[in-house]
C-alpha positions in Angstrom: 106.2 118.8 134.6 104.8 119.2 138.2 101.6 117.8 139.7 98.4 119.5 138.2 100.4 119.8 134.4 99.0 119.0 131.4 100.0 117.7 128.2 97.4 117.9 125.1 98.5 115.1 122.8 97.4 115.4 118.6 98.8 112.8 117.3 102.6 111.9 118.4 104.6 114.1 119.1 108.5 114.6 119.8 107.8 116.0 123.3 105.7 113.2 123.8 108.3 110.9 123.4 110.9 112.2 125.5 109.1 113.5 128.5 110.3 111.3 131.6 106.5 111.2 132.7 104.0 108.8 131.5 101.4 110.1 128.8 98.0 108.6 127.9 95.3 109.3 125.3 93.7 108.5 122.5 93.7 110.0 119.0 90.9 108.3 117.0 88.2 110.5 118.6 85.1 109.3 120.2 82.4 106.8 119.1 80.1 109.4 117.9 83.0 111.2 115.7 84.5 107.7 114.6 80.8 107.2 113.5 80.4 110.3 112.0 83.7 109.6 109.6 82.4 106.2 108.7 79.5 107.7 107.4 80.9 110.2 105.3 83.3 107.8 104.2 80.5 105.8 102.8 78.6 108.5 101.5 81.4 109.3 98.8 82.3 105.8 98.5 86.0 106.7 100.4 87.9 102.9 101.5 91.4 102.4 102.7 93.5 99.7 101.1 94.3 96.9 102.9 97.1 94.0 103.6 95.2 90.5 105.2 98.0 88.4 107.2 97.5 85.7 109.4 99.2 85.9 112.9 101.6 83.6 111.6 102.8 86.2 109.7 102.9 89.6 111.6 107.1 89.5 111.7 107.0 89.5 108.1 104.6 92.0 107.9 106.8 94.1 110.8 110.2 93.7 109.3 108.2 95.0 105.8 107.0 98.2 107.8 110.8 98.7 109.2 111.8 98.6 105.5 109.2 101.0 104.5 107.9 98.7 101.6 104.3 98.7 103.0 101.7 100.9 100.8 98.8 99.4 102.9 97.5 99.0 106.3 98.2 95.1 107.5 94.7 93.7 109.0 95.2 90.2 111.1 92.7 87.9 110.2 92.0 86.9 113.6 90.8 83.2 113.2 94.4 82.8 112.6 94.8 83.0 116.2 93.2 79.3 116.8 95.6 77.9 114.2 98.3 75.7 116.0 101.5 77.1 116.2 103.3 74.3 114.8 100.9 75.2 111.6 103.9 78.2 111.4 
């Protein structure tokens, strides 16, 4: 890629990842389209399932994600970042 090229990024691709250049963007959309999804997520009553670990946890919860044993998205509960690491 010279100066001036551009790279449109949907998601993560291949390319992406081997290109020797640096690539930035985002793929969640803007506020007004992430809005527009949470409301017609709640209008037909569509959720996600989720995991709750404590920061304590997250290299469990990494090493499950390596295995693939994860059916769920892991949320941190993010009090757990006050807790004193020697609670770990």
């Amino acid at each position: 890629m010279g100066p001036g090229s551009k790279v449109a990024v949907v998601g993560l691709s291949q390319m992406a990842l081997t290109l020797s250049k640096a690539v930035a963007g985002s793929v969640i959309g803007c506020i007004a389209e992430t809005q527009e999804m949470l409301d017609f997520c709640g209008q037909y009553d569509i959720a996600s399932d989720i995991g709750r670990i404590d920061i304590q946890s997250i290299v469990k919860a990494y090493a499950r994600m390596l295995k693939s044993s994860v059916e769920y998205r892991f949320v941190i509960v993010i009090i757990s970042l006050k807790r004193k690491a020697a609670a770990v």
